[in-house]
N, C-alpha and C positions, 0 to 999 in steps of 0.2 A: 504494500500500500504506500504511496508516495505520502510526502511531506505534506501537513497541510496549509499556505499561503496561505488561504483568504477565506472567508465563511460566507455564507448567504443569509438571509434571514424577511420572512414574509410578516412585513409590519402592519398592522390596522390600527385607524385613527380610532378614538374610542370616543371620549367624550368633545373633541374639539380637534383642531388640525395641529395643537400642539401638546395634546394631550394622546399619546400610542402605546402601543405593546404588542409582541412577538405573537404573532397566530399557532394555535392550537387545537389538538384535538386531544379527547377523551379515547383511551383504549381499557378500559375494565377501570380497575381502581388506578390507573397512571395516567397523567397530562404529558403529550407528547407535542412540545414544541415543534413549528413548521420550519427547522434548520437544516443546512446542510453543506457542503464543503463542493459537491460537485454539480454540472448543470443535471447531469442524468435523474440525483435526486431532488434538485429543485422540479425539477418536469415533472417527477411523479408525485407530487405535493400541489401543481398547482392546482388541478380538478377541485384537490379538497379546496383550499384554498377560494377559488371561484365561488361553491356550493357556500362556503360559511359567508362570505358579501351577498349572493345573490337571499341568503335568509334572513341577514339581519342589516341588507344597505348599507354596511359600511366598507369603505373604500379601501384599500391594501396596498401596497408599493414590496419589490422587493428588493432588500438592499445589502451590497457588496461590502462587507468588513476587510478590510486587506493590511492593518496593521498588526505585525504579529509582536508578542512579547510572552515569555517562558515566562510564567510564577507558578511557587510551590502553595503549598497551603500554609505554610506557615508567612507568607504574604496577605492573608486574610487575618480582617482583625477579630 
């Protein structure tokens, strides 16, 4: 598996256009964010994606993280 550059991520405005958060879905008892590293699984995320706007109108962009930085957890406060 190669190194990963850059991340994707399918954003939706929630309560205003500067008010957002990372699209999701439900799989049994786990919340499974709409992320991913390559276009193959962006592609197979956007259906979902689509289906959760066309339910609830709200608008979604998705967007390229390409700064990478290594921390451990003990970088966490």
């Amino acid at each position: 598996m190669p190194k990963i550059e850059k991340m994707f991520a399918f954003v939706a405005e929630d309560a205003g256009p500067d008010d957002e958060g990372i699209m999701g879905m439900s799989m049994g008892s786990i919340m499974m964010p709409f992320v991913g590293a390559d276009q193959a699984r962006i592609k197979s995320l956007l259906e979902h994606a689509q289906y959760i706007k066309r339910k609830t109108g709200k608008p979604f962009r998705i967007l390229e993280f390409s700064v990478r930085k290594d921390v451990t957890s003990d970088y966490l406060p």
